[in-house]
mmJSON file of the N, C-alpha and C atoms, coordinates in Angstrom:
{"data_MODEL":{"atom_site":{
"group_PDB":["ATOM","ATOM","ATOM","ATOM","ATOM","ATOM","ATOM","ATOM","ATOM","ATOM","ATOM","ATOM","ATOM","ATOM","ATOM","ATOM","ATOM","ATOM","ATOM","ATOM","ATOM","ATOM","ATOM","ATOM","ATOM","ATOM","ATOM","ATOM","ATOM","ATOM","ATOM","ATOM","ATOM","ATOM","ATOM","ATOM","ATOM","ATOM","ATOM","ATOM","ATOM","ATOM","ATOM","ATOM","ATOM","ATOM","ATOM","ATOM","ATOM","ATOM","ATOM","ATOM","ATOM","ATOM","ATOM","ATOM","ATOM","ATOM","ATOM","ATOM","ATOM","ATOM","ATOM","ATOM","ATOM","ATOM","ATOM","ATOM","ATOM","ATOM","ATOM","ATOM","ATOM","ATOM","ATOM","ATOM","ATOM","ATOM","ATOM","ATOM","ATOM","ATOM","ATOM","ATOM","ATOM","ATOM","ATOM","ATOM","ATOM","ATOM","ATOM","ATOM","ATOM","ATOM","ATOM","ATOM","ATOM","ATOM","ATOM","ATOM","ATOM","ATOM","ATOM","ATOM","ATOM","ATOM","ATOM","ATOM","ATOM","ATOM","ATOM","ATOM","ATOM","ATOM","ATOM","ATOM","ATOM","ATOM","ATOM","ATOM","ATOM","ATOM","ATOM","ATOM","ATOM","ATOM","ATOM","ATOM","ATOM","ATOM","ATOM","ATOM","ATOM","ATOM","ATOM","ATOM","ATOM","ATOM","ATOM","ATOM","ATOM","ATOM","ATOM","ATOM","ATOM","ATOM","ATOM","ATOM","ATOM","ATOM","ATOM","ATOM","ATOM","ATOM","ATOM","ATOM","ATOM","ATOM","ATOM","ATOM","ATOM","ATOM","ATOM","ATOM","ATOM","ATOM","ATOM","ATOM","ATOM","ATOM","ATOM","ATOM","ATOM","ATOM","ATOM","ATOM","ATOM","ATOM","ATOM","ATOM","ATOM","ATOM","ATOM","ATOM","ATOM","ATOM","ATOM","ATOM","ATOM","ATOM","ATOM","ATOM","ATOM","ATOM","ATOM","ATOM","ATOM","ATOM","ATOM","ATOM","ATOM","ATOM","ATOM","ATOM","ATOM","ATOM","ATOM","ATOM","ATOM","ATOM","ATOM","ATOM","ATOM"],
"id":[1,2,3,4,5,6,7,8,9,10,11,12,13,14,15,16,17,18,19,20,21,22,23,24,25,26,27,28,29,30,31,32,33,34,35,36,37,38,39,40,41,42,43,44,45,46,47,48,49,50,51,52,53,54,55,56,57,58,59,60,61,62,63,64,65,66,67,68,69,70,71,72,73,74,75,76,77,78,79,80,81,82,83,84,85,86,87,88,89,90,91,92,93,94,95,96,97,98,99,100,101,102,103,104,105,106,107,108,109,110,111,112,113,114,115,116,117,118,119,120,121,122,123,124,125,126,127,128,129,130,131,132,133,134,135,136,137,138,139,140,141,142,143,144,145,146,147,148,149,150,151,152,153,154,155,156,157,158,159,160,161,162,163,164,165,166,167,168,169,170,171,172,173,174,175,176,177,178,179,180,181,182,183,184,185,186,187,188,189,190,191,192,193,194,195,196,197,198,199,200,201,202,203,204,205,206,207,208,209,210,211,212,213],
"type_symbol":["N","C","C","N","C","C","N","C","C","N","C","C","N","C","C","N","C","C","N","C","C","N","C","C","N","C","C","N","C","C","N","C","C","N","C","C","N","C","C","N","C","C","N","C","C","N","C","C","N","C","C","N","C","C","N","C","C","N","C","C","N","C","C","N","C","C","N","C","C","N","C","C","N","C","C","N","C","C","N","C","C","N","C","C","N","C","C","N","C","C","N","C","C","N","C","C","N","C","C","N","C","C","N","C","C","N","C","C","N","C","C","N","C","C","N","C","C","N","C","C","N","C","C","N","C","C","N","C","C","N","C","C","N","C","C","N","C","C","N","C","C","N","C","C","N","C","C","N","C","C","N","C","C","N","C","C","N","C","C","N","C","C","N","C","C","N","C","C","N","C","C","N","C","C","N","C","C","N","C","C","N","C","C","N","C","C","N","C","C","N","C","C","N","C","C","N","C","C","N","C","C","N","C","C","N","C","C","N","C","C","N","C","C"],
"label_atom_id":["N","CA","C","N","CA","C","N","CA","C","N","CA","C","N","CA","C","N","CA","C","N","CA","C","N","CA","C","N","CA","C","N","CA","C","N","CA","C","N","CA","C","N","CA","C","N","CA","C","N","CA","C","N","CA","C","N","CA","C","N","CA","C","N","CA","C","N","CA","C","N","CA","C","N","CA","C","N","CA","C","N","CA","C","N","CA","C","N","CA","C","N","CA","C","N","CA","C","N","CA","C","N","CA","C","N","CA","C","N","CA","C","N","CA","C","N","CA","C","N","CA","C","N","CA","C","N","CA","C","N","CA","C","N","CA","C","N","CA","C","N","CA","C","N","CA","C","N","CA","C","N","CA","C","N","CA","C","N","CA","C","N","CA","C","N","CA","C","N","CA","C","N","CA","C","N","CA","C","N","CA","C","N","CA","C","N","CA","C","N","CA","C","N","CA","C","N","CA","C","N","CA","C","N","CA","C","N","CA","C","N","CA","C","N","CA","C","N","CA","C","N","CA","C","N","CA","C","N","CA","C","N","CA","C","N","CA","C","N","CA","C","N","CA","C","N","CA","C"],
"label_alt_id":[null,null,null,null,null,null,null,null,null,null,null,null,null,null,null,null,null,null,null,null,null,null,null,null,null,null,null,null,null,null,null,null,null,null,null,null,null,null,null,null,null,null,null,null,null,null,null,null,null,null,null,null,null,null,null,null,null,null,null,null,null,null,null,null,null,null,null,null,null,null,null,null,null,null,null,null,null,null,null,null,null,null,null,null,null,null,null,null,null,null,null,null,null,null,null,null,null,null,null,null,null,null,null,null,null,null,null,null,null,null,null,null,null,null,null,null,null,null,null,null,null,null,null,null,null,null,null,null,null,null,null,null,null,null,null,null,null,null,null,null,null,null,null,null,null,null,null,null,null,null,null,null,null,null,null,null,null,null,null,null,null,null,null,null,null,null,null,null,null,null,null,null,null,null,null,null,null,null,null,null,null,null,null,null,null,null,null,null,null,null,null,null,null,null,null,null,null,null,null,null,null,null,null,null,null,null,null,null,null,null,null,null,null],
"label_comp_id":["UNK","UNK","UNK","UNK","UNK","UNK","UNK","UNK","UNK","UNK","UNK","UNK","UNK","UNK","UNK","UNK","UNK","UNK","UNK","UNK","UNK","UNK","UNK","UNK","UNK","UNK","UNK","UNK","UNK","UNK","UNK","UNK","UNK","UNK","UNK","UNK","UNK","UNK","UNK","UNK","UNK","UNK","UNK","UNK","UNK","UNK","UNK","UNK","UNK","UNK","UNK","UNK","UNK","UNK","UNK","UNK","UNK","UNK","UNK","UNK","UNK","UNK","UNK","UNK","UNK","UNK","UNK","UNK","UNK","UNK","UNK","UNK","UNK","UNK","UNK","UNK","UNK","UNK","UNK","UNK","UNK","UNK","UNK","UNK","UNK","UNK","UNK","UNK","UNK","UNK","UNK","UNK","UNK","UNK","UNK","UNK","UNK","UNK","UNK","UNK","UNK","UNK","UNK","UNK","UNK","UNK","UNK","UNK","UNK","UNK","UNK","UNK","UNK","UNK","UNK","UNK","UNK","UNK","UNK","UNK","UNK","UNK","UNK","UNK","UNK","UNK","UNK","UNK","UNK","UNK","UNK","UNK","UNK","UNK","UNK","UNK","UNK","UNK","UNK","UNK","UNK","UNK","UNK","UNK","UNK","UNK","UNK","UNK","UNK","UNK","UNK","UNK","UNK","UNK","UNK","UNK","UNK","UNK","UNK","UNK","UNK","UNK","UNK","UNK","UNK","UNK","UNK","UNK","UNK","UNK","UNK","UNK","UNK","UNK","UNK","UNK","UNK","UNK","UNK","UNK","UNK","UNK","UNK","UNK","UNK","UNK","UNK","UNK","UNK","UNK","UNK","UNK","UNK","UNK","UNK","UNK","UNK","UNK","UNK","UNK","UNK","UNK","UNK","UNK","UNK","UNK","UNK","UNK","UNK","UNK","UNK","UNK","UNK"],
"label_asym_id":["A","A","A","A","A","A","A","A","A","A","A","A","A","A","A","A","A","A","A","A","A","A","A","A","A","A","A","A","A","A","A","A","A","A","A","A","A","A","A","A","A","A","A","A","A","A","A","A","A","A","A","A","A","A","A","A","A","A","A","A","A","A","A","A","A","A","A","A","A","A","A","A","A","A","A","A","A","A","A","A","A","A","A","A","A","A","A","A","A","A","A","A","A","A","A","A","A","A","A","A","A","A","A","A","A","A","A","A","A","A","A","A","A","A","A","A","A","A","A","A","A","A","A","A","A","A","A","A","A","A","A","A","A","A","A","A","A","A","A","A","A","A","A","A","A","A","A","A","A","A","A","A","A","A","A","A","A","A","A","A","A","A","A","A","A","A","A","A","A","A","A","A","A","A","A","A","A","A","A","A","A","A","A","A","A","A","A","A","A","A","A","A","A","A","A","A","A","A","A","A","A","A","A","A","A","A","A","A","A","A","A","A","A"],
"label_entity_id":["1","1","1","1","1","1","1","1","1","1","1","1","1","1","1","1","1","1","1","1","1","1","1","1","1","1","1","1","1","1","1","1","1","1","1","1","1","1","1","1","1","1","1","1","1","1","1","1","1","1","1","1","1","1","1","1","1","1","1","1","1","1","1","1","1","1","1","1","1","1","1","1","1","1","1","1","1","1","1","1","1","1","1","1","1","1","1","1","1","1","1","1","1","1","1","1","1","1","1","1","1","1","1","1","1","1","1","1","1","1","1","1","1","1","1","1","1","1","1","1","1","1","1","1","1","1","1","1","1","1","1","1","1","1","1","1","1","1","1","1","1","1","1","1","1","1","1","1","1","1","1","1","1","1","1","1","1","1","1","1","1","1","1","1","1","1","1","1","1","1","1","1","1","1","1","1","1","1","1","1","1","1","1","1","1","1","1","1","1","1","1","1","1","1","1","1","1","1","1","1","1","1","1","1","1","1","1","1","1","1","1","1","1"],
"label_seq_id":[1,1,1,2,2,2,3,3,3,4,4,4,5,5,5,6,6,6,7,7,7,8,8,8,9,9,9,10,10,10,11,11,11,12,12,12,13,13,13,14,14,14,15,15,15,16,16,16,17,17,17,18,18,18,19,19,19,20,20,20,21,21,21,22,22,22,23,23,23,24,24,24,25,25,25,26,26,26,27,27,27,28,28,28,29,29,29,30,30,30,31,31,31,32,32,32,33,33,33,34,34,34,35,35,35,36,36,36,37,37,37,38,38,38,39,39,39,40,40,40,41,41,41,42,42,42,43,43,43,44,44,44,45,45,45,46,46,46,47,47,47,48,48,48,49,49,49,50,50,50,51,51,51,52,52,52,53,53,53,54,54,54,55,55,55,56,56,56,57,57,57,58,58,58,59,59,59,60,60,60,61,61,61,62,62,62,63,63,63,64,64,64,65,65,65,66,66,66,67,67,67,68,68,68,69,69,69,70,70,70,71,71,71],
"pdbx_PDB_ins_code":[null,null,null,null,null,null,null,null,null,null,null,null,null,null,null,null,null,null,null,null,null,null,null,null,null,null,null,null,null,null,null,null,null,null,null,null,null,null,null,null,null,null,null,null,null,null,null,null,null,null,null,null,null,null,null,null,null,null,null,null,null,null,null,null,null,null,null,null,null,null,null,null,null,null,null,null,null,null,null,null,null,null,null,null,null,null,null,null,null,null,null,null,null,null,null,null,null,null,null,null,null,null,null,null,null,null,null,null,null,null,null,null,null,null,null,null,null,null,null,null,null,null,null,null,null,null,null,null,null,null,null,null,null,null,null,null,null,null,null,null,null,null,null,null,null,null,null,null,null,null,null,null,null,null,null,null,null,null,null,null,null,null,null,null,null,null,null,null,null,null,null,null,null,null,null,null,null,null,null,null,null,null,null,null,null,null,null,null,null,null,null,null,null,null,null,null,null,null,null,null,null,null,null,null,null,null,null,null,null,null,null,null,null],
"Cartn_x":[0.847,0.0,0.901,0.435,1.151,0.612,0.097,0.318,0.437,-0.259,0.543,-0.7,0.006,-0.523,-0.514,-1.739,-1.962,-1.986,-1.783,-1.283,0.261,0.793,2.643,3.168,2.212,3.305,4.436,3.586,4.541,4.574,5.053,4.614,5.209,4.196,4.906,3.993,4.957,4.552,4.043,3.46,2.941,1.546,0.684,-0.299,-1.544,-2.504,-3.537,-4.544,-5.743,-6.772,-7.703,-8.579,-9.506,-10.532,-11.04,-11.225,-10.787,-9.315,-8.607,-9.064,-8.429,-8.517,-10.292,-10.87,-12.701,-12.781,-12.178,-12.147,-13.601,-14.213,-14.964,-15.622,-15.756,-16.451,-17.555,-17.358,-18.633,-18.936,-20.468,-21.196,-20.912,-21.005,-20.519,-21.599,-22.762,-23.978,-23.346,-23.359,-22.82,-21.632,-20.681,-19.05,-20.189,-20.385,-20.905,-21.443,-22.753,-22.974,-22.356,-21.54,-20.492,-19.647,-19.32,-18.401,-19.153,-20.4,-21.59,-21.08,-21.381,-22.133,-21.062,-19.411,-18.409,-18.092,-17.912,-17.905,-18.929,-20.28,-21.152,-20.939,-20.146,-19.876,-19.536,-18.51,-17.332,-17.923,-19.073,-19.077,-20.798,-21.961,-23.254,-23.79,-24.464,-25.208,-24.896,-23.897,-23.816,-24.529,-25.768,-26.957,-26.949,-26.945,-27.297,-26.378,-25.024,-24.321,-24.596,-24.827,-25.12,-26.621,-27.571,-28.97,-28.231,-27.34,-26.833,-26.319,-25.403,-24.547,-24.821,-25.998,-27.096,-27.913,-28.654,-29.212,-28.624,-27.411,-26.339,-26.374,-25.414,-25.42,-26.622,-27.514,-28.699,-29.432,-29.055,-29.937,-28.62,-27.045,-26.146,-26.443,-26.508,-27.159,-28.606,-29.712,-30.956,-30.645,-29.328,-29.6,-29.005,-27.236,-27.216,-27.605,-28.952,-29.344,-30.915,-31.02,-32.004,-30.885,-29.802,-29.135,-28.857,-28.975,-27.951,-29.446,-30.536,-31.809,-32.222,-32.584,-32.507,-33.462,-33.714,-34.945,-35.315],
"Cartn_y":[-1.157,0.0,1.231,1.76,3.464,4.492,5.621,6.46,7.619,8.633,9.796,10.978,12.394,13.349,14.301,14.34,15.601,17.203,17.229,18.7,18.483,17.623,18.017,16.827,16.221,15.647,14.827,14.338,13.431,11.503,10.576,9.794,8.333,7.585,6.951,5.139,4.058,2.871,2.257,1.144,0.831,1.085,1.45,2.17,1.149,1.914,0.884,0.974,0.213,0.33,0.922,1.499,2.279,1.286,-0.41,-1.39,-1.098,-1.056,-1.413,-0.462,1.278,2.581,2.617,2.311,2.057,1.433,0.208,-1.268,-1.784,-2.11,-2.889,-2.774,-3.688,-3.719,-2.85,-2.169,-1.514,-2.179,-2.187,-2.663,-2.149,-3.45,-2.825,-1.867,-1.473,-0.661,0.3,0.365,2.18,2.527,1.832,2.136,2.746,1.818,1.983,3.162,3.607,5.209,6.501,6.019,7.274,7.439,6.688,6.923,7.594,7.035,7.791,9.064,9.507,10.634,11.483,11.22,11.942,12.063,11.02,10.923,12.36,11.859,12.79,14.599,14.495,16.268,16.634,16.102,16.261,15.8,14.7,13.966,13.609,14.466,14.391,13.044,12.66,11.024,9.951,10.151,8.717,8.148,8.399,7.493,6.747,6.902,5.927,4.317,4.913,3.855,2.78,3.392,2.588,1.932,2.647,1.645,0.694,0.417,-0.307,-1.806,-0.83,-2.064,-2.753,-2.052,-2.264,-3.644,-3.807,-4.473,-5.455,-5.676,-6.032,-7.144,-6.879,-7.48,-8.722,-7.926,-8.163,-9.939,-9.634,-10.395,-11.719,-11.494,-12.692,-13.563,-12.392,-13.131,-13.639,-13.645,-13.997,-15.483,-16.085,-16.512,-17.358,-17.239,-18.36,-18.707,-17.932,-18.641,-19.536,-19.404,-20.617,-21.926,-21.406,-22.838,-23.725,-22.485,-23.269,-24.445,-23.751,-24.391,-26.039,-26.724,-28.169,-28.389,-29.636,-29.987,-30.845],
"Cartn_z":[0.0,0.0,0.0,-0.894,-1.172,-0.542,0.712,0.832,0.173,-0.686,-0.84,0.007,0.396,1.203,-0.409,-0.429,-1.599,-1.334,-0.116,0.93,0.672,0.7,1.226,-0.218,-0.565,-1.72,-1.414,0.087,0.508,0.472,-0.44,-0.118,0.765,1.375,2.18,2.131,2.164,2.186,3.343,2.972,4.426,5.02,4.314,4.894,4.858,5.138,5.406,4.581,3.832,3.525,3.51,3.155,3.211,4.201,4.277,4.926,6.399,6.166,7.565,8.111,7.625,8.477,9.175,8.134,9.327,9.916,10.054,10.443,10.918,9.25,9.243,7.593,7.141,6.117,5.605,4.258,3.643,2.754,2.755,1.919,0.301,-0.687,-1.879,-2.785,-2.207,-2.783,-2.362,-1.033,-0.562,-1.571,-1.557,-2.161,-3.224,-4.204,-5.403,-5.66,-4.33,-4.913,-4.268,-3.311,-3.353,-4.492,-5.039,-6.192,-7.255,-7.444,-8.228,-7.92,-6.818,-6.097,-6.282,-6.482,-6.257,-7.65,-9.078,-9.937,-10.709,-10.494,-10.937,-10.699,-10.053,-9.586,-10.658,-11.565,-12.866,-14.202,-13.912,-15.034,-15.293,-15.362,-15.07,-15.768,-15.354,-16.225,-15.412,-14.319,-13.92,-13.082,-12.719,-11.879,-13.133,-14.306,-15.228,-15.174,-14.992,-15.033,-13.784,-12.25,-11.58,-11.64,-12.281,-12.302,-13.318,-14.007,-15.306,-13.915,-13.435,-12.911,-11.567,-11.221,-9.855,-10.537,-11.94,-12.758,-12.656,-13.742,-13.918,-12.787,-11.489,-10.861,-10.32,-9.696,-9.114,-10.182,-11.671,-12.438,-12.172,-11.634,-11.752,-10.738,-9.453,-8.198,-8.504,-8.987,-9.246,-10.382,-11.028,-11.826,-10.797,-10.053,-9.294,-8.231,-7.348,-6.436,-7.319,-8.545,-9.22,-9.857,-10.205,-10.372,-9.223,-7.785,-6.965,-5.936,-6.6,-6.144,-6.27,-5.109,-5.952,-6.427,-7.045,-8.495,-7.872],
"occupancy":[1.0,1.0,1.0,1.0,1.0,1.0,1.0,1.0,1.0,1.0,1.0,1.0,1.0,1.0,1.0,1.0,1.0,1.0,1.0,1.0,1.0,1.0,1.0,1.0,1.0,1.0,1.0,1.0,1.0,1.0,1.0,1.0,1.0,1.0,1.0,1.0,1.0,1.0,1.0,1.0,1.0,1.0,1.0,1.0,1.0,1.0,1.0,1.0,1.0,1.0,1.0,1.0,1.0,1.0,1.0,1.0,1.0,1.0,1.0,1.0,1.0,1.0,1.0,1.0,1.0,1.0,1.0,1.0,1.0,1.0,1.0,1.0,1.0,1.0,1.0,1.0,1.0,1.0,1.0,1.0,1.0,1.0,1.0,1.0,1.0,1.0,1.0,1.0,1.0,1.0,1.0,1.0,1.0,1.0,1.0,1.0,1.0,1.0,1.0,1.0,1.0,1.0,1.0,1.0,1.0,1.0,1.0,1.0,1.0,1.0,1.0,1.0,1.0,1.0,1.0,1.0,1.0,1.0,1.0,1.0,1.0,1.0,1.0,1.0,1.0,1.0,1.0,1.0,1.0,1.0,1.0,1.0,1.0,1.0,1.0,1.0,1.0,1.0,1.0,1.0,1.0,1.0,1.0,1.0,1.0,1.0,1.0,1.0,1.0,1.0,1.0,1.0,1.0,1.0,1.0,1.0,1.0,1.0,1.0,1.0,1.0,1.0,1.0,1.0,1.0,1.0,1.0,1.0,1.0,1.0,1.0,1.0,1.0,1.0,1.0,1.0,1.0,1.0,1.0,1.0,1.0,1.0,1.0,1.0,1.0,1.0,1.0,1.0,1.0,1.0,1.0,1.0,1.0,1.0,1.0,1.0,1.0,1.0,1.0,1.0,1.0,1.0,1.0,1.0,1.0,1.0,1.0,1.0,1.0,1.0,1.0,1.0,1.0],
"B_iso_or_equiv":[0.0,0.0,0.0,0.0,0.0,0.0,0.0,0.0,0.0,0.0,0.0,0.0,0.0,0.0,0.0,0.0,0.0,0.0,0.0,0.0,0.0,0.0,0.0,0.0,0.0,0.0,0.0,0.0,0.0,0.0,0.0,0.0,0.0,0.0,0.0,0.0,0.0,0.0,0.0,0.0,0.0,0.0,0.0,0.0,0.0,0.0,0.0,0.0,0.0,0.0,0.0,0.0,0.0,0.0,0.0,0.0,0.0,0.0,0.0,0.0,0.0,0.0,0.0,0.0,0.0,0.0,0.0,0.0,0.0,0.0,0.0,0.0,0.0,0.0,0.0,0.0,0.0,0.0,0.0,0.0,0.0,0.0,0.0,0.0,0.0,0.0,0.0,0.0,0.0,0.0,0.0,0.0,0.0,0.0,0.0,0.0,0.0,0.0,0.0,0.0,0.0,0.0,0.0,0.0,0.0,0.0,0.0,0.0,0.0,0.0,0.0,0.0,0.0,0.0,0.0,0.0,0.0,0.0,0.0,0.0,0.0,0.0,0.0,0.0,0.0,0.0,0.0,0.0,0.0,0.0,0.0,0.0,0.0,0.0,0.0,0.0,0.0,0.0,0.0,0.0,0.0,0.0,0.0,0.0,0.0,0.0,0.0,0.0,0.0,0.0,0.0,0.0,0.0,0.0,0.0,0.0,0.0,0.0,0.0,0.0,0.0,0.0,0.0,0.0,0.0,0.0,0.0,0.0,0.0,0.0,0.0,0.0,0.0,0.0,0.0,0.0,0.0,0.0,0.0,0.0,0.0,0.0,0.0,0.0,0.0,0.0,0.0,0.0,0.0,0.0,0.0,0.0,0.0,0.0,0.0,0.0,0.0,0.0,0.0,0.0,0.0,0.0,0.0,0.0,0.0,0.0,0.0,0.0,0.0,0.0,0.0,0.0,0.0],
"pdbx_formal_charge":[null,null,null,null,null,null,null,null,null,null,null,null,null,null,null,null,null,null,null,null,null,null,null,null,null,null,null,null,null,null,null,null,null,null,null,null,null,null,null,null,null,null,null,null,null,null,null,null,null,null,null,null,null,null,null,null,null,null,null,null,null,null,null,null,null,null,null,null,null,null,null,null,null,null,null,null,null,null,null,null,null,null,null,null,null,null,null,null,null,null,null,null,null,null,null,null,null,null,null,null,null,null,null,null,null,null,null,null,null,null,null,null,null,null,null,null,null,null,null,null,null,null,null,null,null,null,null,null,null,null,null,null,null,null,null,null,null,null,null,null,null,null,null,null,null,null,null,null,null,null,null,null,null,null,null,null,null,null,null,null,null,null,null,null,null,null,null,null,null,null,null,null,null,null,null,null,null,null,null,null,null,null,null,null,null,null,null,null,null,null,null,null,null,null,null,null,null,null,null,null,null,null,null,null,null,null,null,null,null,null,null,null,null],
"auth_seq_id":[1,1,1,2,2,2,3,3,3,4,4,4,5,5,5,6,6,6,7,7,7,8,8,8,9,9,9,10,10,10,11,11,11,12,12,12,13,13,13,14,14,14,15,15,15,16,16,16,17,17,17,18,18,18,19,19,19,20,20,20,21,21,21,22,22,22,23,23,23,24,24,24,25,25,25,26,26,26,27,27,27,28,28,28,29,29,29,30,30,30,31,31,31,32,32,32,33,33,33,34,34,34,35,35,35,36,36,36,37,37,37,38,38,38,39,39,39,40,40,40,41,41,41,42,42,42,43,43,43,44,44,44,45,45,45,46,46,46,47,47,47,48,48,48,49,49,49,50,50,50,51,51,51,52,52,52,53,53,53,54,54,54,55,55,55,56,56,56,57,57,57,58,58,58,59,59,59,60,60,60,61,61,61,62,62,62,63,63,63,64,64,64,65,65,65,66,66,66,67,67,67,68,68,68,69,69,69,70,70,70,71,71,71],
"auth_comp_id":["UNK","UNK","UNK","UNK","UNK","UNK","UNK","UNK","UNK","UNK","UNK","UNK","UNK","UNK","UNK","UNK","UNK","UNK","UNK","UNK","UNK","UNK","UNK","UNK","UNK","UNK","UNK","UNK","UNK","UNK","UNK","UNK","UNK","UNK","UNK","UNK","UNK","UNK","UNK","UNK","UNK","UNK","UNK","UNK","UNK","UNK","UNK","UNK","UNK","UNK","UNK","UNK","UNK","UNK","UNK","UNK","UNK","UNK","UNK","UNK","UNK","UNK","UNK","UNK","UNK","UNK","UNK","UNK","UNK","UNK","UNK","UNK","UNK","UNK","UNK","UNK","UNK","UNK","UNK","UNK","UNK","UNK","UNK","UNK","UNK","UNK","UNK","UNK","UNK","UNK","UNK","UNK","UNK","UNK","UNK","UNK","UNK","UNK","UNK","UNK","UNK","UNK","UNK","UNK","UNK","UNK","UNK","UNK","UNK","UNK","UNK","UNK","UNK","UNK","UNK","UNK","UNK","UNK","UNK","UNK","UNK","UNK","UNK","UNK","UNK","UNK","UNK","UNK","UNK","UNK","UNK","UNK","UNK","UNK","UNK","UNK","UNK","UNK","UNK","UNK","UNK","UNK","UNK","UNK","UNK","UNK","UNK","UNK","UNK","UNK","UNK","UNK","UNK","UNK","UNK","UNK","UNK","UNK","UNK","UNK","UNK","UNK","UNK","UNK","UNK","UNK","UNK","UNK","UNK","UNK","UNK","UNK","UNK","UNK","UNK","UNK","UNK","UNK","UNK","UNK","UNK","UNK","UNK","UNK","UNK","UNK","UNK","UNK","UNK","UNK","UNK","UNK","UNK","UNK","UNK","UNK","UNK","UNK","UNK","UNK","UNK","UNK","UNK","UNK","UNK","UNK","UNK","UNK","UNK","UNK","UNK","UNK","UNK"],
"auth_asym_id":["A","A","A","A","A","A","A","A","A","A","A","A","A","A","A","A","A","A","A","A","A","A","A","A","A","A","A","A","A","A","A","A","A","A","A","A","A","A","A","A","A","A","A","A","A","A","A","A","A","A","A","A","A","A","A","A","A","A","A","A","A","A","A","A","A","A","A","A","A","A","A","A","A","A","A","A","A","A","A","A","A","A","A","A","A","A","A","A","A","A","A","A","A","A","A","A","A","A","A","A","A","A","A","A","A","A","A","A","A","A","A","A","A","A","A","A","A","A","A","A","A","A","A","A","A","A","A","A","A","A","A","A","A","A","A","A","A","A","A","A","A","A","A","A","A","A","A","A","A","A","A","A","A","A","A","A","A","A","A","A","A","A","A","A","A","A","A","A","A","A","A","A","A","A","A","A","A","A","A","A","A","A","A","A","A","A","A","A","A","A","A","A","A","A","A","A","A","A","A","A","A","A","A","A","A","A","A","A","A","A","A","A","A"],
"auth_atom_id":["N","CA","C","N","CA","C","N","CA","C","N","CA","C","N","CA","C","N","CA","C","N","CA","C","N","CA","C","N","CA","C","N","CA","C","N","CA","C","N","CA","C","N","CA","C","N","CA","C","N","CA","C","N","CA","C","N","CA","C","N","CA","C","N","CA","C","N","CA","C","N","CA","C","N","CA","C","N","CA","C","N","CA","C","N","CA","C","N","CA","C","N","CA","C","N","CA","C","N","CA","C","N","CA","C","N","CA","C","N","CA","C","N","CA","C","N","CA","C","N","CA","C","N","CA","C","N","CA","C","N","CA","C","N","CA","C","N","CA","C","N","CA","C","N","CA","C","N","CA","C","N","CA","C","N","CA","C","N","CA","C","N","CA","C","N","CA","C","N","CA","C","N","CA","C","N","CA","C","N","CA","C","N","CA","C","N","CA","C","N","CA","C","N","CA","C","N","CA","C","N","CA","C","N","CA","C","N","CA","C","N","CA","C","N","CA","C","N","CA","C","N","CA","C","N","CA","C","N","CA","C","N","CA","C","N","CA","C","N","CA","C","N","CA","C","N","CA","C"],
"pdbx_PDB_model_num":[1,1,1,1,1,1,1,1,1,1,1,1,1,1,1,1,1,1,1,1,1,1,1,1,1,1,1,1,1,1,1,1,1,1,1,1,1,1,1,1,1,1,1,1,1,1,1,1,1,1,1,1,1,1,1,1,1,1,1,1,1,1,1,1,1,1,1,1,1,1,1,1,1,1,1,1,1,1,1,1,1,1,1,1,1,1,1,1,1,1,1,1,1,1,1,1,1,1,1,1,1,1,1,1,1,1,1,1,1,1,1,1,1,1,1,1,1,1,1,1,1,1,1,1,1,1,1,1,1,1,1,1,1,1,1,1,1,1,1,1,1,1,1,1,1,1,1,1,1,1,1,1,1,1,1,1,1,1,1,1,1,1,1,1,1,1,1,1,1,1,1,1,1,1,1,1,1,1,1,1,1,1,1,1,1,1,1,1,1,1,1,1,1,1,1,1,1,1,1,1,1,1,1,1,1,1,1,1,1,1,1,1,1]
}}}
């Protein structure tokens, strides 16, 4: 893990996770629309991309909990 301080331009190894530094797991929806949410400041349209990849997902999980179903 790389470290850099975008105040002093300083960088340093060793560091910790974005995981570790909360220490505890985020859910991958939240990640997903903060990045929206921070993305979209610069770049307008992207609720679109996450209803895309919200879909997306949602229909992989829906397909293997029917395969993983017994007959």
């Amino acid at each position: 893990m790389i470290e850099f301080d975008g105040l002093t331009g300083e960088t340093r190894t060793g560091g910790t996770t974005f995981e570790q530094y909360l220490g505890k797991v985020l859910e991958p929806r939240f990640l997903l629309d903060a990045g929206v949410e921070a993305v979209n400041m610069f770049l307008p349209g992207t609720q679109l991309a996450r209803i895309v990849v919200q879909h997306g997902v949602q229909q992989i999980i829906d397909r293997r909990n029917r395969e993983a179903e017994p007959r």
